[in-house]
N, C-alpha and C positions, 0 to 999 in steps of 0.2 A: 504494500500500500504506500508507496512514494509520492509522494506529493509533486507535480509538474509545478517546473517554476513559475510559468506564468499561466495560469486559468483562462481556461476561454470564455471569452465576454467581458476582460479586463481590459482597460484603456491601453496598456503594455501588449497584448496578443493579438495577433493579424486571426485568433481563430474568432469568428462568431460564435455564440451562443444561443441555443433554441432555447433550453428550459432551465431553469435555478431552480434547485430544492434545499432550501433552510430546512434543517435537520439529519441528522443519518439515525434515527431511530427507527422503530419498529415499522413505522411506514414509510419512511423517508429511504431507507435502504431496500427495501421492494420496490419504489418507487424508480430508484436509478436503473435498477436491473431494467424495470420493464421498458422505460422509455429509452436507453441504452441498446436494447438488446436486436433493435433493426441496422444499426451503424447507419441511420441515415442522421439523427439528432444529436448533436453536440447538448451533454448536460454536466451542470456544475451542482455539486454536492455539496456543502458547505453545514460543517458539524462544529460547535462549542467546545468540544469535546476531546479527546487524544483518542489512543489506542485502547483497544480489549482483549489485547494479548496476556494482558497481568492472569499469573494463574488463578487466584481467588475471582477471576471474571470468568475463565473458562471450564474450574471445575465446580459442578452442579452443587453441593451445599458452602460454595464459597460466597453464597450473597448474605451470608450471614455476617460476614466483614465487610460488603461493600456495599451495608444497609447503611452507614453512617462516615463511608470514607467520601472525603471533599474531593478527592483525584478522578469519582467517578458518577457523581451525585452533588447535584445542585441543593440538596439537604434543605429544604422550604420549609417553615412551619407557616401553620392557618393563626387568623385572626384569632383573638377570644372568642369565643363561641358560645352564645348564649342558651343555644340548645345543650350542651356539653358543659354545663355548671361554667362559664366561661374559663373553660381550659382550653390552650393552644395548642393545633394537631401539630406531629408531626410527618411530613410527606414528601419522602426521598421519593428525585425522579432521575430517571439516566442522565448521564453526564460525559458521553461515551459514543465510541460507534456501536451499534446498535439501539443506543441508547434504554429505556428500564426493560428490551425486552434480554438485555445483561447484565441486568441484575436482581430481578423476576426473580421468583419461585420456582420458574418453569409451568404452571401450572395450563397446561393446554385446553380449553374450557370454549366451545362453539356461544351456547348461549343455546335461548331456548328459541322454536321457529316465530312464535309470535311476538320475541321482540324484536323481528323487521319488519315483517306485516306490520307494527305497527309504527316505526319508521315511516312505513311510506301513507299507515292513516296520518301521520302528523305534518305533513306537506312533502314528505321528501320522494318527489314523484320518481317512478324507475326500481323504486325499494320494494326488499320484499323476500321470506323466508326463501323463497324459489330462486332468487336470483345471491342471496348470500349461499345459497347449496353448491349452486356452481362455482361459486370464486374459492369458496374454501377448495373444491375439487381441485381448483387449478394449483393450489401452493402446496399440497400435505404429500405427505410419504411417510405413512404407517409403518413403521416395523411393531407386528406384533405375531402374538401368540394363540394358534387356533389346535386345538386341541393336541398342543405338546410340540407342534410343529412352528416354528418359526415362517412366518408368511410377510412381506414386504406389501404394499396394498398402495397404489396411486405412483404418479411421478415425478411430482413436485420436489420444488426444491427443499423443504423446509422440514425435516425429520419431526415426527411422533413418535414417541416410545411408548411399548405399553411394557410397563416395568411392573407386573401383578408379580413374576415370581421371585421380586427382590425386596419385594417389604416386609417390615419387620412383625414374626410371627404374634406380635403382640393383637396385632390390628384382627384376630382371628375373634376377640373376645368383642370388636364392634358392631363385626358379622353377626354373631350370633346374637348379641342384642336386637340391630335391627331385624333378625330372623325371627326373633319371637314375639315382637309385635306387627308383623305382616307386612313390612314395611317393603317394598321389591329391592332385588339386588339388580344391577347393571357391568356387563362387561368392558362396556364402553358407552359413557354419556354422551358424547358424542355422533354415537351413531343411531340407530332404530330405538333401541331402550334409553334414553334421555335419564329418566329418574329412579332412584333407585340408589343404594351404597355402594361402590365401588373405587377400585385404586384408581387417581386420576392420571391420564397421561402426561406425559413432559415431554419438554422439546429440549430431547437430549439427542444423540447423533454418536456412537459407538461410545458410550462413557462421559463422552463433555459435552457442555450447554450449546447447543445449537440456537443460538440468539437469529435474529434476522440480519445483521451482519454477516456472519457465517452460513446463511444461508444461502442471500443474495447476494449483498455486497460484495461480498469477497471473490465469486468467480467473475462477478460485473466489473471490477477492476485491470481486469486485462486487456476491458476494450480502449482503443485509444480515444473515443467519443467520449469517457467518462472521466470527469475531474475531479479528485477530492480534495479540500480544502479543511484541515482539523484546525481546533484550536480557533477557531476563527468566529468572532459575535457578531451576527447581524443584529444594526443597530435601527436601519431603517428601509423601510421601501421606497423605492424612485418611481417617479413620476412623468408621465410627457400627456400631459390634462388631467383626463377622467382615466388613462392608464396605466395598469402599473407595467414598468420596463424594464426594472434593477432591485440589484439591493446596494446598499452601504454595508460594508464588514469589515470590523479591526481584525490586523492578524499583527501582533507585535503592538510595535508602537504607530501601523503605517494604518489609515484609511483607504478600503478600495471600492472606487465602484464597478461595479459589473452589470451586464445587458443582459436580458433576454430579449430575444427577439418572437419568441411566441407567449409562454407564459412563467409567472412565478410561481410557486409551488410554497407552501408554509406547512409543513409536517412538524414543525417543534414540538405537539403536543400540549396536553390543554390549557398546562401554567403558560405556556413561552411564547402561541400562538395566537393568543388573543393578546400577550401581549408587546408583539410587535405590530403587531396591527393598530392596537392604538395609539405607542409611541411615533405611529406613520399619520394619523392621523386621519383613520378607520377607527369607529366609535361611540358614544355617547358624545353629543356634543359639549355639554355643559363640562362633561369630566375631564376632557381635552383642553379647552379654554381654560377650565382652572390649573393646568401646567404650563399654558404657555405654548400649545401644538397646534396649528393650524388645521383646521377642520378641514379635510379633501371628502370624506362621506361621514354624514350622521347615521350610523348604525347603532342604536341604543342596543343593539341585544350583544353588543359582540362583549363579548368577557361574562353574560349572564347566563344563567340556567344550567349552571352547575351543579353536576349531582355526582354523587360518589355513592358510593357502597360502606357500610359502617358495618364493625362487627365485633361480638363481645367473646373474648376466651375465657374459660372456667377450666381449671388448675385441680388437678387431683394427684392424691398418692396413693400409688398402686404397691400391691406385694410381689408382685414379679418383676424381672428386668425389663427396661423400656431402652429407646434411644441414648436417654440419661446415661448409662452403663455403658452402652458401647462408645459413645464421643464425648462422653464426661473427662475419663480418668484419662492422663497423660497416656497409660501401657495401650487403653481401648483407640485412643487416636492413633498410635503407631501402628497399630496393628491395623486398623482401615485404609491408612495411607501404604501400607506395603500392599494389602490386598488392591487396595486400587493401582498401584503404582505396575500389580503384575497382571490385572485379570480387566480393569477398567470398571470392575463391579464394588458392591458393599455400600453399607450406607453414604459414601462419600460422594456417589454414584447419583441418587435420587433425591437429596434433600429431605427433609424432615415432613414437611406438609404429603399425605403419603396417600389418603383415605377419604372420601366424602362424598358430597353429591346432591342434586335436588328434589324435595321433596315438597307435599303439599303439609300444610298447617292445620287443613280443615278437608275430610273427602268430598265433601261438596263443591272443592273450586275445583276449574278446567283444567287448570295447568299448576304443577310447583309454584311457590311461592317462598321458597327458603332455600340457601343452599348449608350445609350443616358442611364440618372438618371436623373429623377424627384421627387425634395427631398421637401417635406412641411417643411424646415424651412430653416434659415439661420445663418452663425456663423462667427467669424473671428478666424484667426489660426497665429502662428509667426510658422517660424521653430523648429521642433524637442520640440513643444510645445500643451496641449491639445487642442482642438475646444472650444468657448464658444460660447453659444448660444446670440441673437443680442435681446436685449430687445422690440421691435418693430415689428411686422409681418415681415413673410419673407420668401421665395422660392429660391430654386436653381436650375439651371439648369445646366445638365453636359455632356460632350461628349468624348467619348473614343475609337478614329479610332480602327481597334479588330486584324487585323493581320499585326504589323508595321515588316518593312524589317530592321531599323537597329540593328545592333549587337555590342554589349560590351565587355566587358572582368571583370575578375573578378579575383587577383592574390594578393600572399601574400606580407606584405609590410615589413617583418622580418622572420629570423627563430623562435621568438619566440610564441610559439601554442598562447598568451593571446593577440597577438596582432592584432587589428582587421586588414582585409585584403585591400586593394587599389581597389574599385569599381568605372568602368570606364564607364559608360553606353552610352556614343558616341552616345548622341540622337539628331533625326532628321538628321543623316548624308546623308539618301537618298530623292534624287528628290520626290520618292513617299510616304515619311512618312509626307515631308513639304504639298505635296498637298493634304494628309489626313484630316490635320489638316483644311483646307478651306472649305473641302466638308462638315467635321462635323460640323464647324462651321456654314454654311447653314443650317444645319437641327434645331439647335438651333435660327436662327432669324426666320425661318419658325414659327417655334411653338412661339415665342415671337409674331407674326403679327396677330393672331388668334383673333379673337373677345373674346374667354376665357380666354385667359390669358390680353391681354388687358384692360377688365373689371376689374380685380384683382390686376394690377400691377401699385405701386407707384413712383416708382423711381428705378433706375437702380442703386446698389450699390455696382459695379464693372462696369470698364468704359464701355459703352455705347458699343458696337459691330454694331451696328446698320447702323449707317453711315462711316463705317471704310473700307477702301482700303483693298484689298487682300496681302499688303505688311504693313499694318494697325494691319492685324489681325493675321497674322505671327510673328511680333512681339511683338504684345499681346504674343502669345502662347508662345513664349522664356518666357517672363518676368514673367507669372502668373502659368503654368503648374506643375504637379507635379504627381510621380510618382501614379500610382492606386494600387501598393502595391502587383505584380506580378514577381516579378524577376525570371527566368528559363534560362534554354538551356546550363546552362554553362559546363553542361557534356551530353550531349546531347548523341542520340542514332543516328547510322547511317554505311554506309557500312564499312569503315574501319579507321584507325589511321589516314589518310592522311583528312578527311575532321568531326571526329566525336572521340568520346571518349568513347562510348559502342557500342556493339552490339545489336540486337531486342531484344534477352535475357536478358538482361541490362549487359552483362560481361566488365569489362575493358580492353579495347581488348589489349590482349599479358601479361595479370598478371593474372593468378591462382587463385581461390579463394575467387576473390573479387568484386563486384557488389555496382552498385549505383541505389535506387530508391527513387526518389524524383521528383520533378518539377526541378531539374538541369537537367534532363531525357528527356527532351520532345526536338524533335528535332525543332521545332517550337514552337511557345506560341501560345496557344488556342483562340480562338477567345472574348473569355469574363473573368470573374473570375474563378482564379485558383487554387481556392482548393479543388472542386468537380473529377476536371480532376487530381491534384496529388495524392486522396484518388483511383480512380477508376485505375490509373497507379501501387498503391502499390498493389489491390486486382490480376491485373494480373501478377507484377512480383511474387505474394508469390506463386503463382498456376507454373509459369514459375520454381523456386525454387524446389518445391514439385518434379515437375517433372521429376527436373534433378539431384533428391536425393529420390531415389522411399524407 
């Protein structure tokens, strides 16, 4: 990955430039491949970020160290928050090529079909479970496991692992809980059985994390059409009227501007994209003027309608070995890092989060409405600090209502590009987010009352849930919750300026030239984890693109 001295579409390079994408994140690196991949379009990549060669980036339980390192992580905390007893979130995002889909969990999660259906009810015309069927089609490559047999499934670039026969035998005691309240099991969520307890798949690739970098990026690099630019802050977008034409980006001490001559591309993701859009002066009017930014479009929605995913862990001590045991004690870590070091297997291999899945709260709704994680170990965490694992046995249980109704905002708190932005995330402000949190909560004492988990379980080491009031257990969730590391929607797609900030094409509506694709894109947040759904959103806008630059 060499960096070319002069970029094309820089005032220095005799090369033109078609398309600029701000970002090499989980979309923004799909995004090079595809427009790349005909050799007729010159594209400039241009990432914040360095390298994801560091080993704790590329072996799969090493985001446990680069949950809080600044080398690879813009490290954000949220406003007070007045849903959350005003405590400040805190919300690592990538910082990196591939940006957080390297430093993820891995957790490979489609989402459920009707949160595109309804996507496209909310204006975003073209959308729609049918048409996200096919985009995922286009990027996955399954390795998995059918009855003993190793089977490869699809030809995309982007590895799926189904890792059921490498997780830790603990998770056998979650099984049989949910087996004894009727609860369905799944072999794959992702596929015909959606709901249901099962191991989640990860985008691992022979042993190490298979990021979107490592998917795409990286054989996309060898085209001579493709530029990359690390290290580099785009500060602002250029102008020639009502189009956008460039960016502005520091690399060093230098300012450069760069052309596109079709369009620009804003993949940074939902903190970074709305807000260079507004330091360009894309925005809310009034919020603009009060820094000092000349207003080029009054778009009130862009940086709003912010919704993330919240979720509460509950901490138990168990009498048999957990994770804890294996990657606690000094001798447990050597002995994983030899195994991995000779087989590419072992817990070092899969990360911790191992277990879980969607489920309904009530048999009378259509679809899931919770995603639950059932994790073999236990740890303690401070803010904006790594996890350590609990020297003693230990499980966790966790619950994550999947389609919450409130909405945030997300806007800048200076004009200047280095400063990070004012994240307001306004949670729990609706009746039906508060009563989310109770139904989940049910489904976690259910599975606590089970003779499986009761046999295993020594002490509760997070308060008791057990005997707690519905007004008990709502204030648990203020005090202990924390984001699940989904932030979207803040530029969302939908029918015009007056309730959205793109079109179904991803365009920004009423500016020329210039598109967002990222998870700020979604006009809703997906029902689970979301970085399956902002990989398979960048696969349809590069095809949306293509098309409308034949």
């Amino acid at each position: 990955m060499t960096l070319r001295s002069t970029p094309c579409g820089s005032a220095d390079s005799a090369e033109p430039c078609d398309f600029i994408i701000v970002g090499a994140g989980s979309a923004g690196c799909l995004l090079a491949d595809r427009l790349s991949a005909s050799g007729r379009h010159r594209v400039l990549l241009i990432e914040a970020g360095g390298s994801d060669r560091h080993p704790w980036v590329r072996i799969p339980v090493g985001y446990g160290f680069t949950f809080t390192d600044a080398r690879f992580n813009w490290k954000y905390q949220t406003a007070a928050d007045a849903g959350l007893d005003g405590r400040r979130g805190y919300w690592p995002r990538g910082k990196l090529l591939g940006g957080s889909s390297s430093i993820n969990a891995m957790v490979y999660a489609r989402g459920l079909p009707q949160d595109f259906d309804d996507w496209g009810a909310a204006g975003a015309s073209g959308w729609s479970a049918e048409v996200a069927e096919q985009s995922y089609a286009r990027i996955e490559r399954h390795v998995e496991w059918v009855d003993g047999q190793r089977r490869v499934r699809g030809d995309g670039a982007l590895t799926v692992s189904d890792v059921r026969g490498e997780i830790h035998p603990f998770n056998r005691h979650f099984f049989a809980a949910a087996e004894s309240l009727g609860w369905p099991s799944t072999d794959d969520m992702n596929g015909a059985q959606k709901e249901g307890l099962g191991a989640f798949r990860i985008t691992t690739r022979g042993g190490w994390r298979c990021s979107s970098s490592d998917a795409f990026l990286r054989p996309a690099l060898k085209r001579a059409n493709l530029h990359l630019v690390k290290h580099a802050l785009v500060e602002r977008l250029l102008f020639e009227g009502r189009r956008v034409c460039g960016v502005a980006y520091r690399l060093g001490e230098r300012l450069i501007e760069a052309r596109a001559g079709r369009e620009v591309i804003l993949s940074a993701g939902a903190i970074n994209s709305p807000q260079l859009l507004q330091l360009s002066g894309i925005g809310p009017a009034a919020l603009l003027a009060g820094h000092g930014i000349a207003v080029r479009a009054d778009l009130p929605e862009v940086g709003g309608g912010l919704q993330d995913h919240l979720a509460i862990n509950n901490y138990y001590e168990s009498n048999e070995p957990t994770i804890n045991q294996q990657l606690g004690p000094l001798w447990g870590r050597a002995r994983a890092a030899l195994e991995y070091a000779l087989t590419r297997r072992g817990p070092l291999s899969i990360g911790v989060n191992q277990i879980g899945g969607y489920f309904r709260s009530s048999p009378e709704l259509a679809a899931p409405d919770m995603q639950l994680y059932c994790c073999p170990a236990s740890y303690t965490t401070a803010t904006g600090s790594a996890a350590k694992l609990d020297k003693s046995p230990g499980f966790l249980l966790s619950v994550q209502p999947c389609r919450p109704t409130s909405r945030g905002r997300v806007d800048i708190a200076s004009g200047d590009p280095r400063a990070a932005p004012l994240i307001r995330p306004n949670s729990l402000s609706t009746e039906k987010d508060r009563a989310d949190v109770l139904r989940g909560y049910r489904l976690i004492r259910q599975l606590l009352g089970t003779p499986a988990l009761r046999a295993v379980t020594v002490a509760h080491r997070t308060p008791n849930i057990l005997p707690m009031s519905d007004a008990e257990l709502l204030a648990d969730f203020r005090q202990r919750c924390s984001t699940n590391y989904h932030p979207s929607c803040t530029c969302r797609m939908g029918r015009d300026a007056r309730d959205s900030v793109l079109d179904g094409r991803l365009r920004v509506h009423g500016v020329a030239g210039l598109r967002v694709v990222d998870a700020s894109a979604f006009p809703n947040v997906t029902s689970g984890n979301t970085n399956a759904p902002t990989m398979m959103l960048a696969q349809r806008g590069a095809e949306l693109i293509l098309a409308d630059h034949p």
